[in-house]
C-alpha positions as CSV (number, residue, x, y, z in Angstrom):
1,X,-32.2,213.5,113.7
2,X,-32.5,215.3,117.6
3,X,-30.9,218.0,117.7
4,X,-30.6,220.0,121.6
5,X,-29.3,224.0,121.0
6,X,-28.7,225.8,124.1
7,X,-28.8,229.3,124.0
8,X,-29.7,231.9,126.4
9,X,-32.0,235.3,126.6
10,X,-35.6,235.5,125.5
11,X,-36.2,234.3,122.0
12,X,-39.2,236.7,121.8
13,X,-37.5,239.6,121.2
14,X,-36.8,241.0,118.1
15,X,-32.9,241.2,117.3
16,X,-31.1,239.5,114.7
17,X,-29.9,236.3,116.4
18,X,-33.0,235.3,117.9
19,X,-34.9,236.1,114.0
20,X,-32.0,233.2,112.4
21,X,-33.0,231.0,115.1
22,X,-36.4,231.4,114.1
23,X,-35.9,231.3,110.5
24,X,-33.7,228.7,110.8
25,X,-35.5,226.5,112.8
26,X,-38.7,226.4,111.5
27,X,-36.9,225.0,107.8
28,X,-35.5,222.3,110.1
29,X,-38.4,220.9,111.8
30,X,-40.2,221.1,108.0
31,X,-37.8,218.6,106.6
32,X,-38.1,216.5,110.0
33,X,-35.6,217.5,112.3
34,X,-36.6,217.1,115.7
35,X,-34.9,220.2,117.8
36,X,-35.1,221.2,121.3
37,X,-34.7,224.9,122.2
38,X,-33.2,225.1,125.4
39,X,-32.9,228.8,127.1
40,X,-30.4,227.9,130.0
41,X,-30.2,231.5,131.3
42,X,-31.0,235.3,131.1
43,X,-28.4,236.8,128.3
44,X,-26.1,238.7,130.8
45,X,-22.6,236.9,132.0
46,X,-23.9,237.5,135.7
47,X,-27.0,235.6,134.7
48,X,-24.9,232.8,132.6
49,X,-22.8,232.5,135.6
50,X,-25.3,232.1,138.5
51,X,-27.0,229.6,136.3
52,X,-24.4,227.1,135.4
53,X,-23.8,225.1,138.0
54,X,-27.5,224.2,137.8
55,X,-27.8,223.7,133.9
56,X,-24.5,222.0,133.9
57,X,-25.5,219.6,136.0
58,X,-29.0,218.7,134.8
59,X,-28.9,218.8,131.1
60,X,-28.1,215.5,129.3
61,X,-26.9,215.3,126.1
62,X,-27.2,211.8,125.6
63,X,-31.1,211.9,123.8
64,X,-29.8,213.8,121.2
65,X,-27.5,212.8,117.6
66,X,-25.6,216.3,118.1
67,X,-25.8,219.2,120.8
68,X,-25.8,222.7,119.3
69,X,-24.5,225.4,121.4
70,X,-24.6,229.4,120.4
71,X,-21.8,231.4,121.2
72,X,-24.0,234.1,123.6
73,X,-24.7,231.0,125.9
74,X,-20.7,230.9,126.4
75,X,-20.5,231.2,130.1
76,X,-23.6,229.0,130.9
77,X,-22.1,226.5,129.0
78,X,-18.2,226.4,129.5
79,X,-18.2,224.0,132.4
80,X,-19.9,221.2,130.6
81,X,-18.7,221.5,127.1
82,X,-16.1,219.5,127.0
83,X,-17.7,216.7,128.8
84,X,-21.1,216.9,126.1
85,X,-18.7,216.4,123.4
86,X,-16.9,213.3,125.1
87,X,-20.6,212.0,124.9
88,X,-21.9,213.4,121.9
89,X,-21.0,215.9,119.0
90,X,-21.0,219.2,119.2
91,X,-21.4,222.2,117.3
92,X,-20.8,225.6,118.2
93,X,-23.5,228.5,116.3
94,X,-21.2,231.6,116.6
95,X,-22.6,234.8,115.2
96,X,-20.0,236.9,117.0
97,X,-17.4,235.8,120.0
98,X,-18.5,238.3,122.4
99,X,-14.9,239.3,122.9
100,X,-14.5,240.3,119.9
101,X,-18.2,242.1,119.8
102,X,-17.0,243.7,122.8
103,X,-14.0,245.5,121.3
104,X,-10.7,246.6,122.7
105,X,-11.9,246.2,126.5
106,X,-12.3,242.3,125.7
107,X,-11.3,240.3,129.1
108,X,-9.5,237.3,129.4
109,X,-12.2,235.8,131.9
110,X,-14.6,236.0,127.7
111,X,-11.8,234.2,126.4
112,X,-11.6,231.6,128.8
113,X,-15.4,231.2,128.8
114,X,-14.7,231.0,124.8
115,X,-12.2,228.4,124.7
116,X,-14.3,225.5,125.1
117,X,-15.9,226.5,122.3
118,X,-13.4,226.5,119.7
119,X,-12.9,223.4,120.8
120,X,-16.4,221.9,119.3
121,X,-16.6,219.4,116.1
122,X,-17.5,221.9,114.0
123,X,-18.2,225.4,114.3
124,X,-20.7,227.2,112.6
125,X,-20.0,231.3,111.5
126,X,-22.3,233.7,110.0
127,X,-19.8,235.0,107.5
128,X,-16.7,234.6,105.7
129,X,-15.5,237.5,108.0
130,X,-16.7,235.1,110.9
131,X,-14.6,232.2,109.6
132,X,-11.7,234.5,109.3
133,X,-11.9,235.6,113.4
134,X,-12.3,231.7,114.6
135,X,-9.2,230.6,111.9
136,X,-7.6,233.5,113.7
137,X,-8.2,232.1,117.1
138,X,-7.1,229.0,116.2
139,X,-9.8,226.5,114.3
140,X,-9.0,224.4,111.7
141,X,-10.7,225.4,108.5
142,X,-12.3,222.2,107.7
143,X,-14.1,222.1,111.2
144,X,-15.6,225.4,109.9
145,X,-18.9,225.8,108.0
146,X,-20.5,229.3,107.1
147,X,-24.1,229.6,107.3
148,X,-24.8,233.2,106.3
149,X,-28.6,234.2,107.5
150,X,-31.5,234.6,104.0
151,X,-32.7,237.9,103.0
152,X,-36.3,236.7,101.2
153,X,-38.3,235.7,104.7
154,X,-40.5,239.1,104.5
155,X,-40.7,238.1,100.7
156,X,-42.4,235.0,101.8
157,X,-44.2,236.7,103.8
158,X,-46.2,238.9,101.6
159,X,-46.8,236.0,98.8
160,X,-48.3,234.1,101.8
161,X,-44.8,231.8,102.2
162,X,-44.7,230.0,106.2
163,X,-41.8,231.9,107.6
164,X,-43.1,232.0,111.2
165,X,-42.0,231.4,114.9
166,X,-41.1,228.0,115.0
167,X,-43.1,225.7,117.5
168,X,-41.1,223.0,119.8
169,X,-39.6,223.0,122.9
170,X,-38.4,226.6,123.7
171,X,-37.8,227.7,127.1
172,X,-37.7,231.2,128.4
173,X,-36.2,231.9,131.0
174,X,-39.1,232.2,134.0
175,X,-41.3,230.3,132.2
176,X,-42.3,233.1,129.9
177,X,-41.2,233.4,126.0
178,X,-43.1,236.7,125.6
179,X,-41.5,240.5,125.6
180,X,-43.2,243.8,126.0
181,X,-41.6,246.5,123.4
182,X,-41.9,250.3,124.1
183,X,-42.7,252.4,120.9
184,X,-41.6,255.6,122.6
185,X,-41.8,258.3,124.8
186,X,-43.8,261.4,125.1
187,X,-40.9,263.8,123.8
188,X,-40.8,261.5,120.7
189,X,-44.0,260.4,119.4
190,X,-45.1,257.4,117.5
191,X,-46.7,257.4,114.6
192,X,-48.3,255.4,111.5
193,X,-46.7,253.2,109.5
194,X,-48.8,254.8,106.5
195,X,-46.0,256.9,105.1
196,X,-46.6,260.5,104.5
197,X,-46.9,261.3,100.6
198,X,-44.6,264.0,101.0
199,X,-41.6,262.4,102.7
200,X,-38.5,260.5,101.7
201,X,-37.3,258.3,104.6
202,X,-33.9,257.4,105.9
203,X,-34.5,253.7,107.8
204,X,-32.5,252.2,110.5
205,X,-33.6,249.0,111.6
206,X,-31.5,248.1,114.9
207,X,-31.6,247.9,118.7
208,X,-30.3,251.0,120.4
209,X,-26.8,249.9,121.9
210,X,-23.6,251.4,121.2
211,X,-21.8,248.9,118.7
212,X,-25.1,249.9,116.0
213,X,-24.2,253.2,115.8
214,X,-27.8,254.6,116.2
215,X,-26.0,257.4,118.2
216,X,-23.6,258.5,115.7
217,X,-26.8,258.4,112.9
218,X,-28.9,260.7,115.4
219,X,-26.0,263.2,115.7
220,X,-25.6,263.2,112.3
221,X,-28.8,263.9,111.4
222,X,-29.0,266.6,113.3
223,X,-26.4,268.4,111.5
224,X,-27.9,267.5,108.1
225,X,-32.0,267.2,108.1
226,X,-33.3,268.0,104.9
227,X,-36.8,269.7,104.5
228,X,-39.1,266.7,103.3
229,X,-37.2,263.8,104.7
230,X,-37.4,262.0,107.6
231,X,-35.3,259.6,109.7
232,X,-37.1,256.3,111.1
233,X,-35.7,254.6,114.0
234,X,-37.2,250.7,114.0
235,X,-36.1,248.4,116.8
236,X,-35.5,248.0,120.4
237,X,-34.9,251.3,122.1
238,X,-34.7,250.3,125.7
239,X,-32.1,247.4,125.6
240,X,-29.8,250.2,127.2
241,X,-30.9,253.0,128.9
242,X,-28.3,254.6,129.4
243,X,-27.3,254.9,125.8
244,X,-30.6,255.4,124.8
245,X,-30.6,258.5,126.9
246,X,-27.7,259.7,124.6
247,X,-30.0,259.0,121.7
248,X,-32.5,260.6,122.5
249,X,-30.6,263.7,123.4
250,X,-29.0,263.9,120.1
251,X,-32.5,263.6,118.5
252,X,-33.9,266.6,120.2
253,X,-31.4,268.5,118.5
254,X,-33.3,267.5,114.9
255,X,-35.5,269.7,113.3
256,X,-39.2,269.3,114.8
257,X,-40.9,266.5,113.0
258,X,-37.8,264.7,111.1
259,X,-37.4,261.7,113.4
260,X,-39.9,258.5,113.7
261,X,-39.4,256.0,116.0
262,X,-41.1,253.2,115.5
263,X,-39.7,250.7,118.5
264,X,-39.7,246.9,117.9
265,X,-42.4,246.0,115.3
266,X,-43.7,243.1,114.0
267,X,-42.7,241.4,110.6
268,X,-46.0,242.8,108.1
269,X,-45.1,246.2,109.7
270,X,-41.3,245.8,109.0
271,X,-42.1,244.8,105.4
272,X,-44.4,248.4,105.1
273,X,-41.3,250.0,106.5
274,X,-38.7,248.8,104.4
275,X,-41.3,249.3,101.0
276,X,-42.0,253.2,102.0
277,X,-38.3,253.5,103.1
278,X,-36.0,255.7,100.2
279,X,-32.5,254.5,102.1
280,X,-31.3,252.3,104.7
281,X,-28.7,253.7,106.9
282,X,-27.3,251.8,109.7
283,X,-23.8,252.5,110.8
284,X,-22.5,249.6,112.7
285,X,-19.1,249.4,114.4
286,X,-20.0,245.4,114.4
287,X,-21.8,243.2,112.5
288,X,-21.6,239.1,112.7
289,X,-23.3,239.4,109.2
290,X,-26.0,241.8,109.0
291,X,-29.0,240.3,108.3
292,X,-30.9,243.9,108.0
293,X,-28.4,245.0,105.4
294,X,-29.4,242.0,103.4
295,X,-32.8,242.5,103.7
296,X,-32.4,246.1,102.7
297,X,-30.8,245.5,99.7
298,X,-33.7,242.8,98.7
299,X,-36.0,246.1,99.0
300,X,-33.9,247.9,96.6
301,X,-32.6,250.4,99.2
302,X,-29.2,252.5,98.3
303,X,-27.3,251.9,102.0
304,X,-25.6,253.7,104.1
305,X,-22.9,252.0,106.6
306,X,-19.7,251.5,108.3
307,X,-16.6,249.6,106.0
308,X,-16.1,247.2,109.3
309,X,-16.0,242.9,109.3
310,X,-18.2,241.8,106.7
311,X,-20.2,244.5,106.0
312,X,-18.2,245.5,102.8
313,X,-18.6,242.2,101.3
314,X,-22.3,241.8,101.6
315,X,-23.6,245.1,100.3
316,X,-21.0,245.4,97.6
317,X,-19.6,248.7,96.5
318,X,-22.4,249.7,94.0
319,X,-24.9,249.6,96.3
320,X,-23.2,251.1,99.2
321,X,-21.8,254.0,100.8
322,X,-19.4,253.1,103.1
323,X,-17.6,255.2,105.9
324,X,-15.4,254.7,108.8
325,X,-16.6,253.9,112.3
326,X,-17.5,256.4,115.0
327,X,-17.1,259.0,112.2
328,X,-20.1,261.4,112.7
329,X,-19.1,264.2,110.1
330,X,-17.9,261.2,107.3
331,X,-21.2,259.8,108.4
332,X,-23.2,263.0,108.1
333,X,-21.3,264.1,104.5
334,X,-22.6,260.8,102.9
335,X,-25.9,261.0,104.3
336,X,-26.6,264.8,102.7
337,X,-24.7,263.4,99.5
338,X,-27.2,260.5,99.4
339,X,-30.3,262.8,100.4
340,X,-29.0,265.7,97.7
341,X,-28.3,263.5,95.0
342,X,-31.4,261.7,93.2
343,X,-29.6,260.2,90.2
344,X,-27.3,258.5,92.7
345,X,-30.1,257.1,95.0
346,X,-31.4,255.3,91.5
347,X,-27.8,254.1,90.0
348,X,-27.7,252.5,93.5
349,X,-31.4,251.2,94.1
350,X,-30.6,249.5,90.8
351,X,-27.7,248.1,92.2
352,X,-29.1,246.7,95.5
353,X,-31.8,244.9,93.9
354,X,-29.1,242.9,91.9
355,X,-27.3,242.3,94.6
356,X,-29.5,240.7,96.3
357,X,-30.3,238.5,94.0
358,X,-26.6,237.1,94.7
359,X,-27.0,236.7,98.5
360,X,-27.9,233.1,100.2
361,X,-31.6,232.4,100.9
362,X,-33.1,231.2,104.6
363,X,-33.1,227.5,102.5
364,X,-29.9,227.7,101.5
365,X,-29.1,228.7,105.2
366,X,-30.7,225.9,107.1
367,X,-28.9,223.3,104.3
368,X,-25.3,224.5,105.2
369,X,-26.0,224.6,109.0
370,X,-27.2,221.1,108.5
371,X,-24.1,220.3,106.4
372,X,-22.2,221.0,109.5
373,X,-24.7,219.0,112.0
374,X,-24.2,215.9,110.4
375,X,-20.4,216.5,109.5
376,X,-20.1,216.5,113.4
377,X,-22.7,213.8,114.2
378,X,-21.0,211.3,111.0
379,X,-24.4,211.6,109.2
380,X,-23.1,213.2,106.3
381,X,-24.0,210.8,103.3
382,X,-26.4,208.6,104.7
């Protein structure tokens, strides 16, 4: 089978997304599967925009048994959509509508760019909470297919499994598929990932922008710093600025010492941080799925979040602590109840690990997103 997916950004950096791409492709070309990578445009709708015409134009979908487009790559794509799929099947990877990622101040010119999309043979959603938004908008069930992202690929990892960038065709916009990640700055400063003997650790693992709630956690912290813990900030801190600015503001006000940031690391790193980690908090207003909770929760962590789309349903209630969004003093009364209380932190550890053991794999992922490849391409059976 050749399978084209058009997406857009740079599938070097480190977020969620681009990690079940890579996780998900490299199963596919091990069974076989021959897949293109195709990076039409920089992420931004002004970049999608400027690039269409163009990409429209020269892409062909006729090579291929089935043309997989991701949702981010909505605007890019929207033009030529519905002619692709007059020529061949097409699939549409959706682990968030950005209107509905965006919040309230969703415009109709996202839902426009959308449309075409719901419109594909099958669509493909990260979660049941996923499937419930596109039924919502309109999709017939049976042309949906959930494909919830693995938690075990840093497992693999350390028993010496193949989890690894896949190779192929991918295309970066400019020619380059590489990305430079700042640790931090001056006022914060790095640090080893050798934890300190004398420290329990909160962990976030997330990019700084406002629907992670890396702001909220920061200000909360700094209201309820313990003596001997410490908060560690892993992921991209510079994909806003602006907020970033905020972040680091509310940090200052921590006590001197309590905050790591660790920036975008590298998978063996991630692995140290999540095994020297004593909880996971991260509390999203949004989450397609949450593929960092899941892999949280395979480390045994007790986690802290936000009761919002499918978070509740993964983590499950033993495991978790759950408050509402934007809630810094809810937030900051769970986090001291979870820092105070050691008996809970082990009633829930214990939890976590069994929970985990209930969540889909990266295998079990790539065979339901190929369930719905050749559902659309009338494989399915041969």
């Amino acid at each position: 089978m050749r399978i084209a997916f058009l997406s857009v950004g740079n599938p070097a950096r480190r977020t969620g997304g681009y990690l079940y791409h890579r996780e998900l492709f490299a199963r596919l070309r091990a069974q076989g599967i021959h897949l293109d990578e195709i990076y039409a445009a920089g992420a931004s709708l002004e970049a999608q925009l400027a690039a269409a015409p163009g990409f429209v134009a020269g892409f062909d979908p006729t090579p291929y048994d089935a043309v997989v487009v991701d949702a981010l790559a909505r605007a890019v794509c929207a033009p030529g959509l519905d002619a692709w799929r007059a020529l061949r099947p097409l699939v549409a990877l959706v682990h968030e509508l950005p209107s509905v990622a965006a919040g309230p101040a969703q415009s109709a010119a996202e839902l426009a760019y959308e449309a075409p999309l719901l419109r594909a043979d099958r669509l493909i959603a990260v979660s049941a909470d996923g499937a419930r938004i596109l039924s919502e908008r309109g999709v017939a069930p049976e042309r949906i297919v959930v494909a919830s992202g693995g938690f075990d690929r840093l497992r693999m990892q350390a028993a010496g499994g193949n989890a690894q960038a896949p190779g192929g065709s991918a295309q970066a916009p400019g020619g380059s598929a590489q990305c430079a990640f700042p640790v931090c700055s001056a006022q914060l400063r790095p640090s080893s990932l050798i934890p300190q003997p004398s420290s329990l650790t909160v962990l976030c693992v997330a990019q700084w922008i406002a629907r992670k709630g890396v702001l909220e956690l920061a200000q909360a912290w700094a209201t309820v710093a313990r003596a001997g813990w410490r908060l560690e900030l892993v992921g991209e801190l510079d994909a806003d600025p602006a907020y970033a600015r905020e972040v680091r503001a509310a940090l200052a006000g921590a006590p001197e010492g309590s905050v790591v940031l660790r920036g975008a690391v590298d998978d063996a790193q991630l692995a140290v941080a999540y095994g020297a980690a004593t909880l996971f908090a991260m509390p999203s207003r949004y989450e397609g799925y949450g593929i960092a909770f899941a892999e949280a929760l395979a480390h045994g962590l007790p986690v802290l979040g936000c009761a919002v789309g499918p978070v509740p349903a993964l983590v499950g209630p033993e495991a978790s602590l759950l408050v509402p969004p934007n809630d810094v003093p809810a937030l900051a009364a769970a986090l001291a109840r979870l820092m105070d209380d050691p008996a809970l932190r082990a009633r829930m550890a214990a939890a976590a690990s069994s929970r985990a053991a209930t969540l889909p794999t990266w295998d079990d992922c790539a065979a339901r997103f190929l369930v719905a490849v050749e559902a659309a391409a009338g494989l399915a059976g041969r």
